[in-house]
DRENDO-1510 file (C-alpha; in Angstrom, 1 decimal, always signed):
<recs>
REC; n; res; u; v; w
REC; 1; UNK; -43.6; -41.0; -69.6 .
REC; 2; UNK; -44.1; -37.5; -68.0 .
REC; 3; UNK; -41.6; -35.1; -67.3 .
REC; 4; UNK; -38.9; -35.3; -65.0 .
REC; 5; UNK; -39.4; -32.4; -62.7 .
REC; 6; UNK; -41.9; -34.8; -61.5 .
REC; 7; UNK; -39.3; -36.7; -60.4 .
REC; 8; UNK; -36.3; -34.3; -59.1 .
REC; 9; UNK; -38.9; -33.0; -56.3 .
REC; 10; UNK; -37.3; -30.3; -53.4 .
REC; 11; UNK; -38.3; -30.5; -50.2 .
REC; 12; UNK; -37.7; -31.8; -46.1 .
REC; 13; UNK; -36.9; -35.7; -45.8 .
REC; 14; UNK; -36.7; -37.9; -44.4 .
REC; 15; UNK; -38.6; -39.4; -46.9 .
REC; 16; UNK; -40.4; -39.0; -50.1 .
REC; 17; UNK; -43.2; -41.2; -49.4 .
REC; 18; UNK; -43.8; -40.8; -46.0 .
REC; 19; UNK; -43.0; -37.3; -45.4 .
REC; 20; UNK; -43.2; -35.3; -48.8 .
REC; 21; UNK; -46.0; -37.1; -50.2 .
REC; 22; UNK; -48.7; -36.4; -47.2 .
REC; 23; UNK; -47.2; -33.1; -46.9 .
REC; 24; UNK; -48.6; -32.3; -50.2 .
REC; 25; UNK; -51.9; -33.8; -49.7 .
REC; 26; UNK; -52.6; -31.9; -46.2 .
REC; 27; UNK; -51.7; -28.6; -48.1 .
REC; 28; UNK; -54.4; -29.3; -50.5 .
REC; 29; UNK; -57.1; -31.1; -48.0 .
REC; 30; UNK; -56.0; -27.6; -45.6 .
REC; 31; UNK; -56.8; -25.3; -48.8 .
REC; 32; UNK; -60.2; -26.6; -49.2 .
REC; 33; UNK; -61.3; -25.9; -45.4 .
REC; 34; UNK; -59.4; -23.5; -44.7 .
REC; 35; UNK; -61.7; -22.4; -41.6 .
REC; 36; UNK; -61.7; -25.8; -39.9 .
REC; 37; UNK; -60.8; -26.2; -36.5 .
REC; 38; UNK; -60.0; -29.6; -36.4 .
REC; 39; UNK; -59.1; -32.5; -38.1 .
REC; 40; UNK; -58.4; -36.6; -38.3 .
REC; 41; UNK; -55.7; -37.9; -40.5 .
REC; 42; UNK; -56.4; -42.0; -40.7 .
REC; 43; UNK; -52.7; -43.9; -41.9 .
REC; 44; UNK; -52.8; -47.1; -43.3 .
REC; 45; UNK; -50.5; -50.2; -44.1 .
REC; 46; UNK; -47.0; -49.0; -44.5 .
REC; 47; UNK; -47.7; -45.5; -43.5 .
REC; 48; UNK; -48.9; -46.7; -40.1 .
REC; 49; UNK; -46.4; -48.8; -39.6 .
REC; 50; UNK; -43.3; -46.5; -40.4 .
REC; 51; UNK; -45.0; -43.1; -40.2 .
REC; 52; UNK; -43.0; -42.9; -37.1 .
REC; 53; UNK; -39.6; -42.8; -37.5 .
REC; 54; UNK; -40.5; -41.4; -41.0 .
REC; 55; UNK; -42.3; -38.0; -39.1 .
REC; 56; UNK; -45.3; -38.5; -41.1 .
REC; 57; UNK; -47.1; -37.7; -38.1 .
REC; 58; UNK; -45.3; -34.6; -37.2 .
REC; 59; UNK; -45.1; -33.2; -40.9 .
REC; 60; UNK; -49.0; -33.5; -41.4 .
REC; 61; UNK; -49.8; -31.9; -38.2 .
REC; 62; UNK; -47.3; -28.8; -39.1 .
REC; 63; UNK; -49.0; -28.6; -42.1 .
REC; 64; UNK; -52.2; -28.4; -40.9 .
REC; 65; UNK; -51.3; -26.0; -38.0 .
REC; 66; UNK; -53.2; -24.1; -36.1 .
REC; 67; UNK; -56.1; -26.3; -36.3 .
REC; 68; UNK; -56.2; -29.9; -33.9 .
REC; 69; UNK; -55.2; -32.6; -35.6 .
REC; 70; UNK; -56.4; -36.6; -34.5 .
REC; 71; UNK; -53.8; -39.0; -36.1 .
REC; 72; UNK; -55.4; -42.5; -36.3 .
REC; 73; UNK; -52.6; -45.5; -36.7 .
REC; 74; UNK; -54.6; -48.7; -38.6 .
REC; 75; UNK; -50.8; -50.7; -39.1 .
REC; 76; UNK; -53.1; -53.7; -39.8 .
REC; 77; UNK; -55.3; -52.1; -42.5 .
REC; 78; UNK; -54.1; -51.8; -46.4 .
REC; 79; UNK; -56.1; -50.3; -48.9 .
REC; 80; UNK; -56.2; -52.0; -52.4 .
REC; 81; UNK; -54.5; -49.4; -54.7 .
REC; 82; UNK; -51.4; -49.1; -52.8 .
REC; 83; UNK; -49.6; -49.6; -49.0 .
REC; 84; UNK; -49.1; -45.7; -48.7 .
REC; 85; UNK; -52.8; -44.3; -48.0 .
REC; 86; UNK; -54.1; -42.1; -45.7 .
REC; 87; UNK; -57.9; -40.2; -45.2 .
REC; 88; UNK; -58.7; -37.0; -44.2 .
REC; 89; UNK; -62.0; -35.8; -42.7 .
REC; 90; UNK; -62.8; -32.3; -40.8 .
REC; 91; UNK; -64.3; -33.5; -37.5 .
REC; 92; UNK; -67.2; -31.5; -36.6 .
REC; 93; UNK; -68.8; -31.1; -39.7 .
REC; 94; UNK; -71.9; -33.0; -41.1 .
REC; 95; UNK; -70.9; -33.4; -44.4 .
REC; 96; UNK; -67.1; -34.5; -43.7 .
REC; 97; UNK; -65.6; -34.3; -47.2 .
REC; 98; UNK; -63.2; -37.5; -46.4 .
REC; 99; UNK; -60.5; -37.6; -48.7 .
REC; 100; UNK; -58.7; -40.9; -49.4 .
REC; 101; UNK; -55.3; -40.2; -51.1 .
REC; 102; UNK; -52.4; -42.7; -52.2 .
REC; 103; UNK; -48.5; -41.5; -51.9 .
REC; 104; UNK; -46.8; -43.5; -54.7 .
REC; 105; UNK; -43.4; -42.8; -54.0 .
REC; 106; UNK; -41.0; -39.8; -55.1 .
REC; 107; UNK; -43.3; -37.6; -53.1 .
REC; 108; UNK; -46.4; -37.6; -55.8 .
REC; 109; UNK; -49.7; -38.6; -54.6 .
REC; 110; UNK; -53.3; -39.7; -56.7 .
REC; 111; UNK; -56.1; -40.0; -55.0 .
REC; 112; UNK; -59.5; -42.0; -56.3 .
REC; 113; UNK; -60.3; -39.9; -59.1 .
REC; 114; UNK; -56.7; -39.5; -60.4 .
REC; 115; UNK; -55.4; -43.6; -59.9 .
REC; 116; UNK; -56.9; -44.3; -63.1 .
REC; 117; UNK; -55.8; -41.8; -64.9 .
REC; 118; UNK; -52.5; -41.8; -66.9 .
REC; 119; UNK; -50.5; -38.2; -65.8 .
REC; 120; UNK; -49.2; -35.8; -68.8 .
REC; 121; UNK; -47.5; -38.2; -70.7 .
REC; 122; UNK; -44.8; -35.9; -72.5 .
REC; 123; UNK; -42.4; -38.4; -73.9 .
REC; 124; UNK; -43.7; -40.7; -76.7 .
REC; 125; UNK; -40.9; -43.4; -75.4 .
REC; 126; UNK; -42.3; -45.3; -73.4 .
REC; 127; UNK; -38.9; -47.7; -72.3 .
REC; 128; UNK; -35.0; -47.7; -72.9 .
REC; 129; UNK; -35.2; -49.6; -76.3 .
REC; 130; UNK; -37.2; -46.7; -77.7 .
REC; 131; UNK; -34.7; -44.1; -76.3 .
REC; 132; UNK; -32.3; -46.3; -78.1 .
REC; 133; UNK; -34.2; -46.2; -81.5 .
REC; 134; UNK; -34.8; -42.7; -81.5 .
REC; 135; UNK; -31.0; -41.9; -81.2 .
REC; 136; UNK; -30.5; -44.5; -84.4 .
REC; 137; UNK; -33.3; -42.5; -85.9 .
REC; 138; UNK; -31.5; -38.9; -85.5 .
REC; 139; UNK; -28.4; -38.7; -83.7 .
REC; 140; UNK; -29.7; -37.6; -80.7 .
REC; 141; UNK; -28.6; -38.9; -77.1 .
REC; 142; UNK; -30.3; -39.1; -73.7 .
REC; 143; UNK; -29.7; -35.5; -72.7 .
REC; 144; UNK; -30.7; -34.0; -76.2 .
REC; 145; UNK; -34.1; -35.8; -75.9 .
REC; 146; UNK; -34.9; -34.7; -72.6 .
REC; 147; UNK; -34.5; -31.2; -73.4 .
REC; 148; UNK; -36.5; -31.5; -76.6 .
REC; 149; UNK; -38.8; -32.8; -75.1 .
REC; 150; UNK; -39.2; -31.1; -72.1 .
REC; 151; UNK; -38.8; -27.3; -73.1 .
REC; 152; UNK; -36.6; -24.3; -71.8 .
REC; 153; UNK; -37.9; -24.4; -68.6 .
REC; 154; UNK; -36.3; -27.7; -68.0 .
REC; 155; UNK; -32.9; -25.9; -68.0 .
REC; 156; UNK; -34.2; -23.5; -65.2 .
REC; 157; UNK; -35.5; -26.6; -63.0 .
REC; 158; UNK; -32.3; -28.8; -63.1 .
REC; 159; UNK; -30.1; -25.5; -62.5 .
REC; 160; UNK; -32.1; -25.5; -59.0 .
REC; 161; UNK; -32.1; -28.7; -58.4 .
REC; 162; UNK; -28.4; -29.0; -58.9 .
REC; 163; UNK; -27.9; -26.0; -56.4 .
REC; 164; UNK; -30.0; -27.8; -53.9 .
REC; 165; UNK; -28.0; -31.3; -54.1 .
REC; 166; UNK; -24.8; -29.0; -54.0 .
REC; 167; UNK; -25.9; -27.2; -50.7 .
REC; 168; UNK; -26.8; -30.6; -49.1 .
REC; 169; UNK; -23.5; -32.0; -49.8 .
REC; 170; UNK; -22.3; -28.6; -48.3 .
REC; 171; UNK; -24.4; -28.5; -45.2 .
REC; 172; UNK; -23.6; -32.5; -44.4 .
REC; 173; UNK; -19.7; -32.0; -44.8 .
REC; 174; UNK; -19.8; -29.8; -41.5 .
REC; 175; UNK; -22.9; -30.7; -39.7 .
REC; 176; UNK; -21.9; -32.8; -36.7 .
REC; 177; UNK; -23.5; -34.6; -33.8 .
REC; 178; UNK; -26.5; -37.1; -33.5 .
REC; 179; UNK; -29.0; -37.6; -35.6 .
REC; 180; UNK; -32.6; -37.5; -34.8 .
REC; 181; UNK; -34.5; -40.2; -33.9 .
REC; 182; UNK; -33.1; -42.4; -31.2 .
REC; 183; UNK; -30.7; -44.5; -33.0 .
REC; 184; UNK; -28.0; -42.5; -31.4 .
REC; 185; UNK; -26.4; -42.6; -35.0 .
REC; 186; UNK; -23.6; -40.2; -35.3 .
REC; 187; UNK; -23.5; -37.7; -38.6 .
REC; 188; UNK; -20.0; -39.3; -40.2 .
REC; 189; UNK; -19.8; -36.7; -43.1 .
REC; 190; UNK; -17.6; -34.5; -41.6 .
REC; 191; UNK; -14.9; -37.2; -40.4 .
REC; 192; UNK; -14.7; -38.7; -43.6 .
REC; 193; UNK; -14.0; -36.0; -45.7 .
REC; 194; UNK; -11.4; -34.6; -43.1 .
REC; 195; UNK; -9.7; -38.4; -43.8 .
REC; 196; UNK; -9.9; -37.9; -47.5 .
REC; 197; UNK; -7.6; -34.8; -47.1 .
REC; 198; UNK; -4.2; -37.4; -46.0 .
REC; 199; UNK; -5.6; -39.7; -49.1 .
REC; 200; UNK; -4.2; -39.9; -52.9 .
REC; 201; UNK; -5.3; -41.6; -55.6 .
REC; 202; UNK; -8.2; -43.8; -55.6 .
REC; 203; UNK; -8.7; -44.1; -51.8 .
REC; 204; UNK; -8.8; -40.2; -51.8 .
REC; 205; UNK; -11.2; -40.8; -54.4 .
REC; 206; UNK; -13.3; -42.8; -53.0 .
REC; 207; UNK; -13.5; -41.7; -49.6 .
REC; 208; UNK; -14.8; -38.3; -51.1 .
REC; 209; UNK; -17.5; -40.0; -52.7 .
REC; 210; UNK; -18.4; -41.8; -49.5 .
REC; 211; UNK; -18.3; -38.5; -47.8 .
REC; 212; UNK; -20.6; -36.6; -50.0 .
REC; 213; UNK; -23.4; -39.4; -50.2 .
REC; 214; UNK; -23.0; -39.5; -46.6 .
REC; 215; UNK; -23.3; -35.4; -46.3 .
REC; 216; UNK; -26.6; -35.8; -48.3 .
REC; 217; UNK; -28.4; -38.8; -46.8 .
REC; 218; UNK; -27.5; -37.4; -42.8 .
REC; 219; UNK; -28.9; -34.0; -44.2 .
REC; 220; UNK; -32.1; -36.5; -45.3 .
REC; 221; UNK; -32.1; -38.4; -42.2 .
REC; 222; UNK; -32.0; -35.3; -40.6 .
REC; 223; UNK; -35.1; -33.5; -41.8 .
REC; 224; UNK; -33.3; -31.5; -44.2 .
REC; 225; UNK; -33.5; -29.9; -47.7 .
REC; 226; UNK; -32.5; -32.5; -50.3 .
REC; 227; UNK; -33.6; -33.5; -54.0 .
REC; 228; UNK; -35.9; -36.7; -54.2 .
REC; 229; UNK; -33.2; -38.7; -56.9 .
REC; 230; UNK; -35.7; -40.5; -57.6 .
REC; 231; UNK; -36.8; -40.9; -53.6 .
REC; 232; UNK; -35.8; -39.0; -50.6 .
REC; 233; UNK; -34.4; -42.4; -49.3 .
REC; 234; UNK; -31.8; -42.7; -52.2 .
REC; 235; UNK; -31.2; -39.0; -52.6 .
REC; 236; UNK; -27.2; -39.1; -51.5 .
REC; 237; UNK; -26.2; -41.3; -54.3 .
REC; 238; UNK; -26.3; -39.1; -57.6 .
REC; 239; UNK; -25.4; -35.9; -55.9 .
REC; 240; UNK; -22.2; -37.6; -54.7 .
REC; 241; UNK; -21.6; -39.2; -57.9 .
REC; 242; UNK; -22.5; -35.9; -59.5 .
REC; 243; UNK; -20.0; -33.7; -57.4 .
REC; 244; UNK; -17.1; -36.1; -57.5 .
REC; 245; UNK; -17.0; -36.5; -61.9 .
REC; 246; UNK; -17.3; -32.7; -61.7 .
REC; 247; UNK; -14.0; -32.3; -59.5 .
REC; 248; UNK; -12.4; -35.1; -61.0 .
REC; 249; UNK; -13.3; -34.4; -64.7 .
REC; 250; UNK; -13.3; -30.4; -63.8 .
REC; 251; UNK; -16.5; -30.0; -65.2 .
REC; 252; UNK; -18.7; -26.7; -65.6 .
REC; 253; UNK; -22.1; -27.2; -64.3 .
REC; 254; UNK; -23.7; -27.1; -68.2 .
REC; 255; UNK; -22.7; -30.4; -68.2 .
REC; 256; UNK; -23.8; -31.3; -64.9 .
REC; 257; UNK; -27.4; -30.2; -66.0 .
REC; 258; UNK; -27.1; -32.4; -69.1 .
REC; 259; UNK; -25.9; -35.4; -66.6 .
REC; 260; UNK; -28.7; -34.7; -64.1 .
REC; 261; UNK; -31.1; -35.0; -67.7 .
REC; 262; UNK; -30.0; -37.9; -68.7 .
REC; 263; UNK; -30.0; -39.4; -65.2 .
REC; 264; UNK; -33.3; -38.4; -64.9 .
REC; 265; UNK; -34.6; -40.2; -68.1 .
REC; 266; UNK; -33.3; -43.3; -66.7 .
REC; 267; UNK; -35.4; -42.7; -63.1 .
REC; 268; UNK; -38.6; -42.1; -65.7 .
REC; 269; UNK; -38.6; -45.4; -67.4 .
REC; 270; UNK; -38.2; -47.5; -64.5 .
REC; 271; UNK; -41.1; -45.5; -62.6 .
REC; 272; UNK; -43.1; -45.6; -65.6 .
REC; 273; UNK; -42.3; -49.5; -66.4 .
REC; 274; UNK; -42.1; -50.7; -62.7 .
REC; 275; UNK; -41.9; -48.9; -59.2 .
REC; 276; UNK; -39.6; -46.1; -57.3 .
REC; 277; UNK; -41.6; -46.8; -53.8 .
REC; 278; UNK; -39.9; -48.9; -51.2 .
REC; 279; UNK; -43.4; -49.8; -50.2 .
REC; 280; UNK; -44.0; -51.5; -53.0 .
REC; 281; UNK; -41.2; -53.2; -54.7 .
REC; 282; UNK; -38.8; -52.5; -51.6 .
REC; 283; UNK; -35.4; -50.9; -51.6 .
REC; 284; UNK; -34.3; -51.8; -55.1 .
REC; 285; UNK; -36.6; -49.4; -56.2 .
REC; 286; UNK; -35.5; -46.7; -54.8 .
REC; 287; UNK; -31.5; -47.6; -54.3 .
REC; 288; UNK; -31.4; -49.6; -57.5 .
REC; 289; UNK; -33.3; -47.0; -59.9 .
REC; 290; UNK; -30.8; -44.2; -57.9 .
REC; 291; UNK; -27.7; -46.6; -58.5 .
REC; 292; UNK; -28.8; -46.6; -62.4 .
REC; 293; UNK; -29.3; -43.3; -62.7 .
REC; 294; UNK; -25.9; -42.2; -61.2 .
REC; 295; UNK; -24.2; -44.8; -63.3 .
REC; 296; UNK; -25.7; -43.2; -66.4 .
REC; 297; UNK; -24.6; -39.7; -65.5 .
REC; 298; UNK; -21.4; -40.8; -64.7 .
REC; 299; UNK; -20.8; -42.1; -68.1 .
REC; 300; UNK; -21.8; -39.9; -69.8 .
REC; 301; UNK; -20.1; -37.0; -68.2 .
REC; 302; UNK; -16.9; -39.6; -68.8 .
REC; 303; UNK; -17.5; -39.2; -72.4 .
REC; 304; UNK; -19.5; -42.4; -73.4 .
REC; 305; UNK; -21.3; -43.6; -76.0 .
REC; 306; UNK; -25.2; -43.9; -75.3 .
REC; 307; UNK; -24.2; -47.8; -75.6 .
REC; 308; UNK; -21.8; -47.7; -72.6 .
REC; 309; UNK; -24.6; -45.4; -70.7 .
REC; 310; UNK; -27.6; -48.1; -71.1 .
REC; 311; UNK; -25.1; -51.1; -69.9 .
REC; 312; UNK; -23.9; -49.0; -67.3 .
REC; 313; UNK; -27.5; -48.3; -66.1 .
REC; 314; UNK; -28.8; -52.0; -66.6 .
REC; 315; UNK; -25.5; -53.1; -64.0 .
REC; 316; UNK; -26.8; -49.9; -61.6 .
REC; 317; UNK; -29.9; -51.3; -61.0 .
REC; 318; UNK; -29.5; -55.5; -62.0 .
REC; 319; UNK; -27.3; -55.5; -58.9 .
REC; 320; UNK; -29.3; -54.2; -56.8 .
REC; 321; UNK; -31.7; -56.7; -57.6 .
REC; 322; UNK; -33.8; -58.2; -54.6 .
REC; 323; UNK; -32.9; -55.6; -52.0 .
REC; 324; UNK; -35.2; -55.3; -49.2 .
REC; 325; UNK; -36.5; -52.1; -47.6 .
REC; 326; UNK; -36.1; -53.0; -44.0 .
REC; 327; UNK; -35.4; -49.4; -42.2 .
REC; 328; UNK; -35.0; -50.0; -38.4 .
REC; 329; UNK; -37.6; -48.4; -36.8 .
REC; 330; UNK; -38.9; -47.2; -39.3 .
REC; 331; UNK; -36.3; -44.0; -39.5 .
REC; 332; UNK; -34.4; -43.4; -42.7 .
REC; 333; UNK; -31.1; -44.4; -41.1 .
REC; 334; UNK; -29.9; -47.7; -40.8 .
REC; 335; UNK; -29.6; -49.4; -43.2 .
REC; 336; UNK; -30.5; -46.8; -45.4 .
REC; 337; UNK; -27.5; -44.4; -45.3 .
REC; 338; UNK; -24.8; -47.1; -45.6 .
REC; 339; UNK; -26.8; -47.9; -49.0 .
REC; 340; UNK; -26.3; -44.4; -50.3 .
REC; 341; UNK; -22.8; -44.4; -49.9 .
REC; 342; UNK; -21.8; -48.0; -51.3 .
REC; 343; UNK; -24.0; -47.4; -54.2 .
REC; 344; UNK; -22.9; -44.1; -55.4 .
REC; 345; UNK; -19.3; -46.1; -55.2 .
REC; 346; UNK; -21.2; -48.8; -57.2 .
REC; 347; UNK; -22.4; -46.4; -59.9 .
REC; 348; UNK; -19.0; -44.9; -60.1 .
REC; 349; UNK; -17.4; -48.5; -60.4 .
REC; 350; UNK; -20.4; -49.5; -62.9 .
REC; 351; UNK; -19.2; -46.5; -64.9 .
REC; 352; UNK; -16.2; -47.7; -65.2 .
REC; 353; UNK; -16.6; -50.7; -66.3 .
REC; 354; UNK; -19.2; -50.1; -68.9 .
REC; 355; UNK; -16.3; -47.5; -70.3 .
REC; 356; UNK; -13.9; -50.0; -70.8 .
REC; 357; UNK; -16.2; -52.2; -72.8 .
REC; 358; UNK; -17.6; -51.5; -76.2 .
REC; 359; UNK; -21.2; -51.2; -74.7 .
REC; 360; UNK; -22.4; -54.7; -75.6 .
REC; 361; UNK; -23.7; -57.0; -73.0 .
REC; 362; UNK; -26.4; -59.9; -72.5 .
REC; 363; UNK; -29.0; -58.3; -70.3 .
REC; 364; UNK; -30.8; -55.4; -71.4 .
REC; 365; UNK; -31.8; -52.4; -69.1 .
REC; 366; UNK; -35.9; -53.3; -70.4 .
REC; 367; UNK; -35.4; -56.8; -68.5 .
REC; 368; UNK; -34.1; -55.9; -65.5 .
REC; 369; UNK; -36.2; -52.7; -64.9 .
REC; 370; UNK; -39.4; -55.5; -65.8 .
REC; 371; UNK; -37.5; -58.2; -63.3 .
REC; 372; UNK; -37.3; -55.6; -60.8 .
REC; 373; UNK; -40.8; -54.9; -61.0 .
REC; 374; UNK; -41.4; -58.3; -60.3 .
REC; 375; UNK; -39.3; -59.1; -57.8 .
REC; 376; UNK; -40.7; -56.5; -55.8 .
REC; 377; UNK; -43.9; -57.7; -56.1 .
REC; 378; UNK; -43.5; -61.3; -55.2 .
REC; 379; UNK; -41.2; -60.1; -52.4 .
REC; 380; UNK; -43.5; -60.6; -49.2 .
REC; 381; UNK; -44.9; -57.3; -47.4 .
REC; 382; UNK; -43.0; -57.4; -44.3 .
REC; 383; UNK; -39.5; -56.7; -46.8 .
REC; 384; UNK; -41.1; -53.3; -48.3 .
REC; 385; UNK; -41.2; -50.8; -46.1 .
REC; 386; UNK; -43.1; -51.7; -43.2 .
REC; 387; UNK; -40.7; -52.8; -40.7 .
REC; 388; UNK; -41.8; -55.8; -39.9 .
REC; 389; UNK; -38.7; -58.0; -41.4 .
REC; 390; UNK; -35.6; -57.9; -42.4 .
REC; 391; UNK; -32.8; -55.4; -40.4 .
REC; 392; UNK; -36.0; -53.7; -39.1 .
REC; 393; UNK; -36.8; -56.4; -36.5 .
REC; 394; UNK; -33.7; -56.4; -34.5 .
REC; 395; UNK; -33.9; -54.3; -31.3 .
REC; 396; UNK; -30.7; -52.5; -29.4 .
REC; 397; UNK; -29.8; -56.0; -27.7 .
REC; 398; UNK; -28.6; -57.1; -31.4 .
REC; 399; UNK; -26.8; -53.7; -32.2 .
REC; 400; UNK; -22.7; -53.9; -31.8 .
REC; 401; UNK; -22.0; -51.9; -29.0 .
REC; 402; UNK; -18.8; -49.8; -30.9 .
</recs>
């Protein structure tokens, strides 16, 4: 597996995939003709057909800026290696240099040089059953790994990203008003953590957590600064999680650090083992792997056992099993931020009950995360990402009128 700051990636939503990923690639095609004048940007498959609502369009031709930029929509055409593809060519120019590259998911892109090619594989686990051996071997747990394996530096990276998630949650509890895009969906953040305030107890409890995944995925939706955990898409759903053990179990942020390491171990082996792009497996890998890693980090930070961590991850992510990614028109909005918030109350609940048990259960975190990958793949290609099925199809005659 390589290292997680592959994984906790900062930058703009709304999306990982649609919006981070291309980003990135125009900044490189940009650096290596840096005097053109113009250029054509070809989208393909589930880029096309969500790039959108997803500002995919918008983003590249930023990026690009000043020079012209032709953006050529083939919604019908899917390259081989994966749905997210898209070419770049200098128009004008003899020798073109077209560049065909691939955005995987969690804003990392390959290209047909790289595909092949396995990235620096730091960890020599390669799934959850060897993370479990290696603590039976030396006493080590989740977090303790990551960091030996990973370095000092690691420290520095999650210190940022946890300021980043932290100012998101900030921003989205007083940010009001409409979202972009159409929908005419109001921000809720702010309303929902006012309600909170006349709340005790659980409700009070989990109307805050409602409110920070909420504050997070509206930032997101927004075009905002957020933390891909392990997708921009799912990025409300561990920060919530995150901020409400801190305030509940008054936590300093060392141990937030450790959570977000641990958390991110669990986002690595279900990327390498299976899939964290809508576009390919649909919404369970992006939800469900976020579900699972919140669930971890929530027990650990509760004080359990690295038992009570992997059953709490496997129930993150087996009950999310199947779920489509069906975005209507193609923005990161509905159903997408409802998901954050009911499965950052999900991971807290599977926290829960993996605390109360002695860690033992049927269904190991390996099968699921191998299920999952399966699912996905047998799940037909109007469910992943492409809006062509599911919630995606239904037009503002079939929308409640509130």
């Amino acid at each position: 597996m390589e290292s997680i700051k592959e994984l906790y990636r900062i930058g703009r939503g709304p999306s990982s995939s649609h919006t981070m990923g291309p980003v990135q690639a125009a900044k490189i095609y940009k650096q290596r003709h840096q005097n053109a004048e113009s250029f054509r940007v070809t989208l393909y498959g589930s880029l096309a057909l969500t790039g959108k609502g997803h500002l995919t369009d918008v983003a590249i031709i930023e990026e690009l800026a000043p020079a012209k930029v032709d953006i050529v929509w083939k919604k019908d055409e899917r390259k081989d290696f994966h749905p997210n593809a898209l070419q770049f060519e200098v128009i004008g120019e003899i020798e073109s240099d077209k560049w065909l590259v691939y955005s995987v998911g969690g804003g990392k892109i390959v290209d047909d040089d790289s595909k092949g090619k396995e990235s620096d594989m730091i960890y020599t686990q390669r799934n959850m059953q060897d993370v479990l051996d290696y603590y039976k071997e030396t006493g080590k747990v989740f977090w303790e790994l990551v960091c030996e394996t990973e370095g000092d530096d690691l420290k520095e990276h999650l210190t940022e990203v946890w300021k980043v998630m932290k100012d998101a949650i900030a921003r989205g509890l007083v940010n009001e008003g409409l979202i972009p895009g159409g929908l005419k969906l109001q921000r809720k953040s702010a309303s929902y953590i006012a309600k909170s305030r006349s709340l005790s107890g659980h409700a009070k409890t989990t109307s805050k957590i409602f409110a920070y995944a909420l504050a997070v995925s509206e930032e997101n939706a927004s075009g905002g600064v957020v933390v891909t955990a392990p997708t921009c898409g799912s990025c409300g759903i561990l920060p919530a999680v995150l901020k409400i053990s801190q305030e509940q179990y008054e936590l300093d942020d060392e141990k937030i650090i450790r959570a977000l390491a641990t958390a991110g171990l669990i986002g690595n082996i279900v990327k390498h083992n299976a899939s964290i792009s809508g576009a390919e497996v649909g919404c369970q890998g992006e939800v469900g792997t976020a579900c699972a890693m919140a669930s971890a980090a929530a027990t650990q930070l509760a004080g359990g056992s690295p038992a009570q961590i992997e059953y709490a991850a496997e129930m993150g992510l087996e009950h999310h099993l199947g779920l489509t990614c069906d975005p209507i028109n193609g923005l990161v909005q509905i159903p997408c931020i409802e998901r954050n918030v009911h499965a950052a109350s999900r991971a807290f609940d599977s926290a829960s009950y993996s605390l109360l048990s002695d860690g033992k259960h049927f269904i190991s975190f390996d099968v699921v995360t191998k299920t999952m990958n399966e699912t996905g793949k047998d799940m037909p290609s109007m469910y992943r990402e492409t809006a062509l099925g599911g919630l995606s199809v239904f037009g503002d005659k079939d929308f409640v009128d509130n």
